[in-house]
C-alpha positions in Angstrom: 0.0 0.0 0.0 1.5 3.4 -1.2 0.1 6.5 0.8 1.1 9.9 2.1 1.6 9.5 6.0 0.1 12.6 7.3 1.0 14.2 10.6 -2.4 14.1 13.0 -3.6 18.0 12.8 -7.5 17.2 13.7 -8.3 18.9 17.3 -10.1 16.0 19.4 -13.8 16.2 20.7 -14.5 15.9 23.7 -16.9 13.0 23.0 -14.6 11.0 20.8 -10.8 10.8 20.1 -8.9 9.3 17.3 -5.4 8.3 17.3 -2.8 6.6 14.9 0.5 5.5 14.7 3.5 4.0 12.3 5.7 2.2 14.7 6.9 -1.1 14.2 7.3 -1.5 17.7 3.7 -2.6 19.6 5.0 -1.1 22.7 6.0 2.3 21.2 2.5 1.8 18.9 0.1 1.2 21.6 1.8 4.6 23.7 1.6 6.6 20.9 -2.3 5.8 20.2 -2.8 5.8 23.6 -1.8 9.6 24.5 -3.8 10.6 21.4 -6.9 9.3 22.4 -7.1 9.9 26.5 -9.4 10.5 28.1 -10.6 10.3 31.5 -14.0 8.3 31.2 -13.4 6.5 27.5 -16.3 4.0 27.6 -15.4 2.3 24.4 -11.8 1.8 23.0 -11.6 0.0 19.0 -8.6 -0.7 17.6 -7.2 -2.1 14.2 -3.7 -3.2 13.9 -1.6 -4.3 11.1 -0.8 -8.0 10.9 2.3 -8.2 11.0 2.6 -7.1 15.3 3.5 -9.7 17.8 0.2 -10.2 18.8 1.2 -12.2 22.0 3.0 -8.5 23.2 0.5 -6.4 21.7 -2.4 -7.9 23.6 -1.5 -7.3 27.6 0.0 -4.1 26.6 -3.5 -2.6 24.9 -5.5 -4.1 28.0 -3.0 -2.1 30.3 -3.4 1.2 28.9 -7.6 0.9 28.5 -8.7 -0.7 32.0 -11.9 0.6 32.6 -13.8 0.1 29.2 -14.5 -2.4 26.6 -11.4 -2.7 24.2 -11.8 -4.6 20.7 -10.4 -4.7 17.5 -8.9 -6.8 15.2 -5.8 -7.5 12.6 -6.3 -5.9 9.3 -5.0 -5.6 5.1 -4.2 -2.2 6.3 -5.7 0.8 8.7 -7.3 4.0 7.9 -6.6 6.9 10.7 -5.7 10.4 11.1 -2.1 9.7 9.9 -4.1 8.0 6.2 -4.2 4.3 4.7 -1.3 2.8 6.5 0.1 -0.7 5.6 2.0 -0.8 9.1 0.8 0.4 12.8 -1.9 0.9 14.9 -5.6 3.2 14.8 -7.8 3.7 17.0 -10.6 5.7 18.5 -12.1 6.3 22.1 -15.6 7.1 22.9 -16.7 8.7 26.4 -18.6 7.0 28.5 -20.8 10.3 28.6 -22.2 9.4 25.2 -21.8 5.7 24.7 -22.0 2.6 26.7 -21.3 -1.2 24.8 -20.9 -4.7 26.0 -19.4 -7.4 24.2 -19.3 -10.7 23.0 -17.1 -13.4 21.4 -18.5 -15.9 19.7 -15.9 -19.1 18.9 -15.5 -21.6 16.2 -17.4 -19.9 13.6 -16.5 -21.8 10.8 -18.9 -24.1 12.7 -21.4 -21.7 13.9 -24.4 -22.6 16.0 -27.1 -20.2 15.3 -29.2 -20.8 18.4 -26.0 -20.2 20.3 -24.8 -17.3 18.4 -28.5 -15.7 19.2 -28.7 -16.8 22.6 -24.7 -14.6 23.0 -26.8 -11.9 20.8 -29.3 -11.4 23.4 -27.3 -12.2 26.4 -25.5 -9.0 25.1 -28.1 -6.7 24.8 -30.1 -7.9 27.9 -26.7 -7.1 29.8 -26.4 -3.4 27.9 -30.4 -2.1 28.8 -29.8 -3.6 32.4 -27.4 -1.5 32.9 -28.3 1.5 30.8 -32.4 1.2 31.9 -32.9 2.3 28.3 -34.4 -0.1 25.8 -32.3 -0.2 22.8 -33.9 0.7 19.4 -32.6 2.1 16.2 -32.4 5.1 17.2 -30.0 4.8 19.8 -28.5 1.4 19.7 -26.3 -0.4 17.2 -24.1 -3.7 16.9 -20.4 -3.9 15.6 -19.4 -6.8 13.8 -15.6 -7.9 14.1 -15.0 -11.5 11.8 -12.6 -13.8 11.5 -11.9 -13.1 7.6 -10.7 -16.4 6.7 -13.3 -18.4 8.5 -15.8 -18.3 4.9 -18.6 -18.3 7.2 -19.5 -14.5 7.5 -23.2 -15.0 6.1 -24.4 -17.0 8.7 -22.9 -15.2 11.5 -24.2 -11.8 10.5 -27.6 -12.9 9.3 -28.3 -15.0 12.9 -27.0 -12.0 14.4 -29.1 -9.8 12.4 -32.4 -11.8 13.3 -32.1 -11.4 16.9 -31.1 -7.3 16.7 -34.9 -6.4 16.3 -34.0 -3.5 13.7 -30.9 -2.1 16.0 -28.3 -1.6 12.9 -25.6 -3.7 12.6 -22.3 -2.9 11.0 -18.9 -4.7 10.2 -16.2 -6.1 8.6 -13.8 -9.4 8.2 -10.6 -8.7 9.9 -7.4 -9.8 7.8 -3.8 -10.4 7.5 -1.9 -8.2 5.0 -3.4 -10.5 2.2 -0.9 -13.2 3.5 -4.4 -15.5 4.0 -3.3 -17.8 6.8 -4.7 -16.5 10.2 -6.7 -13.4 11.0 -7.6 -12.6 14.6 -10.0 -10.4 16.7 -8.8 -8.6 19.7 -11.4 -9.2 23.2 -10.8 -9.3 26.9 -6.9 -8.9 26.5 -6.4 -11.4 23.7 -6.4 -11.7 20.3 -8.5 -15.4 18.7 -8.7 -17.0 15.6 -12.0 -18.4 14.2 -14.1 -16.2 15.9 -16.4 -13.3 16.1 -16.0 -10.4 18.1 -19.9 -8.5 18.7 -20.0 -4.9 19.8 -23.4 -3.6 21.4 -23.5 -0.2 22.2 -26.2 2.6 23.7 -25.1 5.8 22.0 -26.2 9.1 22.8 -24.8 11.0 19.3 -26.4 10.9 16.3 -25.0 7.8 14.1 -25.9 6.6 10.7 -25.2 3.3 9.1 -24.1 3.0 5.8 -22.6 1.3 2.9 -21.6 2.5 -0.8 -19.9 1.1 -3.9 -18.9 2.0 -7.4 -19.9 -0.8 -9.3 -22.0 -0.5 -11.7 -24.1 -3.4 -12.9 -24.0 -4.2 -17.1 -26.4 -6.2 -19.3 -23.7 -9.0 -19.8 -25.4 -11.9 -17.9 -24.3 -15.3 -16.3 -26.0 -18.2 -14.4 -23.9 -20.1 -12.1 -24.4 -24.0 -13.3 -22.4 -25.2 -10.8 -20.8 -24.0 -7.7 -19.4 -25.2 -4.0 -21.1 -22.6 -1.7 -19.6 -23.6 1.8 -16.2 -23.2 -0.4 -16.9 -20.0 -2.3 -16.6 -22.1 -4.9 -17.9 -21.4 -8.5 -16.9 -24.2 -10.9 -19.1 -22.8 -14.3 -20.7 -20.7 -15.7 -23.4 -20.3 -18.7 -22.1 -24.7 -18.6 -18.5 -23.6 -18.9 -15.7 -23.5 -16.6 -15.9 -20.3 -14.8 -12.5 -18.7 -15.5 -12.6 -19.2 -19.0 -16.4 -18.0 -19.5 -15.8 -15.1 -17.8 -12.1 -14.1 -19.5 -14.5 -14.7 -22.6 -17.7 -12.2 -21.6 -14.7 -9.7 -21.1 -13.0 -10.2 -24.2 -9.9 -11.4 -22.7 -8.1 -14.2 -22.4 -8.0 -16.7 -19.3 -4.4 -15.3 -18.6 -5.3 -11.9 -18.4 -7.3 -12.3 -15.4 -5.0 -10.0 -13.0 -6.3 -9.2 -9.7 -6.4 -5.6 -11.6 -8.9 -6.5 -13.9 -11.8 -8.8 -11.2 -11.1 -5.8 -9.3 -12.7 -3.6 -11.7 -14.6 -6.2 -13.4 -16.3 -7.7 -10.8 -19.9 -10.1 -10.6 -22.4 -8.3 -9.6 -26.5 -9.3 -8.6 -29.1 -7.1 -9.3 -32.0 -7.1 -7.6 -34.3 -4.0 -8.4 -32.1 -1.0 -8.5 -29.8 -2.4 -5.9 -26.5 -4.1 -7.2 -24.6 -6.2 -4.6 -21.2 -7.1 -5.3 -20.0 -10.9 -5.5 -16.0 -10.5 -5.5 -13.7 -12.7 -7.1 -10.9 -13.6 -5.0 -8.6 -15.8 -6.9 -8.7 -18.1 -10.5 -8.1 -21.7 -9.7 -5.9 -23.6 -11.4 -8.4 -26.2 -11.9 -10.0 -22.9 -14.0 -12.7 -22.5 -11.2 -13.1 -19.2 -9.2 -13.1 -18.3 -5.7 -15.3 -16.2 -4.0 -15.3 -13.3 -1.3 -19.0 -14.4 -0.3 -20.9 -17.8 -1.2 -22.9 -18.3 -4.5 -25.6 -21.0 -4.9 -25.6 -22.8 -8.1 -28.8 -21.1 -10.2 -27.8 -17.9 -9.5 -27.7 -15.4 -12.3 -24.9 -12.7 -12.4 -23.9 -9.6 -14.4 -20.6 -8.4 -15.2 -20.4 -5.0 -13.4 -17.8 -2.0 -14.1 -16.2 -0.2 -11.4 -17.2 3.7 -12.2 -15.6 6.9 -10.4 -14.1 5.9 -6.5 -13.5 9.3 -5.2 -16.8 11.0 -6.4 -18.5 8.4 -5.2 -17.2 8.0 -1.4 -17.3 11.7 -1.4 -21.3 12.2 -1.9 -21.8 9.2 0.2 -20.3 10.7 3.1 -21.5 14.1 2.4 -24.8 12.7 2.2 -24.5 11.0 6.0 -23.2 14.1 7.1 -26.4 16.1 6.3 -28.2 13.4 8.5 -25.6 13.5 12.0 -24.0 17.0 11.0 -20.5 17.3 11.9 -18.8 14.3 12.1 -17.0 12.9 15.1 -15.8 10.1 13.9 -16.6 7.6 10.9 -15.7 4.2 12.0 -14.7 2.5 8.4 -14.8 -0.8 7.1 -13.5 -0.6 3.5 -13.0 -3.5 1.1 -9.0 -4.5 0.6 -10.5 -5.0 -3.2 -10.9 -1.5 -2.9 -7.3 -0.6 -2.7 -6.1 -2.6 -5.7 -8.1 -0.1 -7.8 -6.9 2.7 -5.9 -3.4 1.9 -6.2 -3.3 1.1 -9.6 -4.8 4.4 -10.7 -2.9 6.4 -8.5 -5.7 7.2 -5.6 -4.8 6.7 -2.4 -4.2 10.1 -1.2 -6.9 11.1 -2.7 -9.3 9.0 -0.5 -7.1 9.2 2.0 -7.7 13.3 1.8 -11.7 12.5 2.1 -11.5 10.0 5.0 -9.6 12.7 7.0 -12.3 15.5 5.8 -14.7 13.4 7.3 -13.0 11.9 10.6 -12.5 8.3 9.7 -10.7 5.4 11.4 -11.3 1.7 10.3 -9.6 -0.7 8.4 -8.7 -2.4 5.0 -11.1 -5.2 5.2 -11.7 -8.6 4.1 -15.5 -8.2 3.6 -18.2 -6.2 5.3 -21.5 -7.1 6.5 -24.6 -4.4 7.4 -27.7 -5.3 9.0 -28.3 -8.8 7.9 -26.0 -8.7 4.7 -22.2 -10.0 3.9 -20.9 -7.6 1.5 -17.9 -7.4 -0.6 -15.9 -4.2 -2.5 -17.8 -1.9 -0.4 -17.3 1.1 2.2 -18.8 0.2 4.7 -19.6 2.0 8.5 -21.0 4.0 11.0 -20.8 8.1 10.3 -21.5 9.3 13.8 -22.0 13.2 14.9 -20.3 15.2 17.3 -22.7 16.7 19.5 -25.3 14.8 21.4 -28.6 14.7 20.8 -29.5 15.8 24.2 -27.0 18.7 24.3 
C-alpha cells in the first residue's frame, strides 16, 4: 500500500478521540495511540492493527493502557486513521462513557457456527447493555459492531443470525485480515487476540450515528447463471455450462491469462436485484479454471458483469450525504473492502481517498469483507458516520 503518512492535525472532541501510529514496535504503537486518544471516562476503545505485530505482546499491553472500558479490534490488510491508509501500525478511537455505553461478546468456532447459540450470545449482550443502561435499545440509539474472522468463509451465517435477533438495531462490520498473507486473521477481546471467531460490539449511543454502505460498481447487461458451484467453499466451478475462468475471460474479451487481480477488481460479478447491485467479489482463478469467491454463491444464480465507475466521487457524496443526517462528524468508524485498494493503487488514488477520510474523521480498516444489518458484502465502504454533538445537548 503506497500513501502519504500525514501528521495528526484534527483537534479531538470531547466526546470522541482518534489516534494513529506507524511504529513497528507494539509497545512504542500502543503509547503513541494511547496519548492521542485519552481521556478520562473512554467507555469504548476499538482498535485495528496491522498483521504483522507480535500479537502475543501487543495484547496485555493494549488491556493495560484501557482498563476501565470495553477494548476490541482486530488484525487488518491495512488501517485507515488520522495519519491515512497505512500498511504498518496501529488506529484507533475512544468514545466517552458520557455518550456511549457497549458490552461485548465473542463468539468461537465460527467456521462451525451454532445459530441458536450465536442468538442466545446476541441477546445475552443486549439484555446485559439495557440492564445497565435502563434504556431499551432501538434504532435510534443502539447499534451492533461486527468484528469477523476473515478467513473463516462463514461470515453469512454469522451476520444474518445475528441480524435476526437485533430487532432492527443496525448492525455494521467487517472481516478482519492479515496483509493478504491469507493464513490466520484474529479479533482482539478481553486482553487477547482469537482465531475463528467473532468479536460482537453492542452499544447505547447518545450521538447521532448513521449506518451505511456505498460502492462503485456499476451493474452491465452482460449476464451469467452459475451451473455449478461449492457454496460452503466459495466455490464457483461454471458458468453459462462452462468452466468459470474461462467463461468469464470470454464475456470480457480477454483471455483466461489476463485475469489479474487488476482486472476482477474492476470487473467484478455483480447481482441485481431491483435497483440495488450487490457485489460478488472474485478472490482468486483456480488452477483447476474454477473461481473463488469473497461471499458464497448457490448454483442457479444469475450474475452480471459490473464495471467499477468513479471511487473518489462516489465516497465523497456518500459521506456528504450522511453528514447532512448527523451533522459534523465525530468520527466515521470505516470498514473498507481490501478490493478496494487494488483499484486505488493502480490508478494512482490513495491520497486522494485518503484526503476524504480525513475531511470526514474516519478510522477503520482495509477489510476482508463487510456485513450491514443482515447482509455479507464485498468491495464496499462500509460503516457508521456518527456526529459530534449529542442529541440531548
Amino acid at each position: 500500500m503506497t500513501a502519504t503518512i500525514r501528521h495528526i492535525t484534527a483537534p479531538p472532541t470531547h466526546w470522541v478521540r482518534r489516534g494513529g501510529s506507524t511504529q513497528a514496535d507494539p509497545l512504542q504503537a500502543v503509547a503513541e495511540v494511547a496519548a492521542q486518544i485519552a481521556m478520562p471516562d473512554p467507555g469504548l476503545v476499538i482498535f485495528f492493527c496491522a498483521a504483522d505485530y507480535d500479537l502475543a505482546t501487543l495484547a496485555p499491553v493494549l488491556w493495560r493502557h484501557f482498563p476501565k472500558c470495553p477494548v476490541v479490534g482486530c488484525t487488518t490488510a491495512g488501517v485507515i486513521s488520522p495519519r491515512g491508509y497505512q500498511s504498518q501500525g496501529l488506529g484507533a478511537v475512544a468514545f466517552s462513557a458520557a455518550v456511549l455505553q457497549a458490552e461485548t461478546a465473542l463468539i468461537e468456532d465460527v467456521g462451525a457456527l451454532r445459530v441458536t447459540e450465536c442468538r442466545q450470545r446476541t441477546q445475552e449482550v443486549r439484555s446485559r447493555l439495557e440492564s445497565r443502561t435502563g434504556r431499551t435499545l432501538d434504532s435510534s440509539t443502539g447499534f451492533a459492531f461486527l468484528l469477523c474472522d476473515g478467513l473463516c468463509l462463514n461470515e453469512e451465517r454469522v451476520v444474518s443470525a445475528i441480524s435476526a435477533t437485533l430487532s432492527g438495531i443496525p448492525l455494521v462490520g467487517g472481516s478482519a485480515g492479515d496483509d493478504l498473507q491469507f493464513q490466520t486473521s484474529g479479533v482482539y477481546h478481553g486482553g487477547r487476540f482469537y482465531d475463528a471467531a467473532a468479536l460482537l460490539l453492542l452499544a447505547d449511543c447518545r450521538l447521532p450515528f448513521r449506518a451505511f454502505s456505498t460502492h462503485n460498481v456499476n451493474a452491465t447487461n452482460q449476464r451469467m447463471v452459475v451451473t455449478q458451484a461449492e457454496p460452503a467453499r466459495r466455490l464457483v466451478r461454471h458458468l453459462n455450462g462452462a468452466p468459470a475462468a474461462a467463461e468469464y475471460a470470454r464475456l470480457l474479451g480477454l483471455a483466461v491469462e489476463d485475469l489479474t487481480p487488476e482486472v476482477l477488481a474492476e470487473h467484478p460479478p455483480v447481482v441485481k436485484m431491483g435497483d440495488d447491485v450487490y457485489v460478488r467479489s472474485i478472490i482468486e482463478m483456480m488452477p483447476d479454471g474454477g473461481l473463488t469467491f469473497g461471499c458464497a454463491v448457490d448454483t442457479g444464480i444469475v450474475l452480471r458483469i459490473g464495471r467499477t465507475g468513479d471511487l473518489v466521487s462516489n465516497l465523497d457524496t456518500t459521506l456528504r450525504e450522511v453528514r447532512r443526517e448527523v451533522g459534523a462528524p465525530a468520527v466515521v468508524l470505516a470498514c473498507d473492502c481490501t478490493l478496494r485498494q487494488v483499484e486505488m493503487e493502480r490508478h494512482g488514488l490513495t491520497d486522494s481517498i485518503a484526503d476524504t477520510l480525513e475531511t470526514f474523521q474516519a478510522v477503520g480498516f482495509s477489510s476482508y469483507g463487510e456485513q450491514i444489518n443482515s447482509m455479507h458484502l464485498n468491495q464496499t465502504f462500509t460503516g457508521i458516520a456518527f456526529g459530534a454533538k449529542p442529541r440531548d445537548a
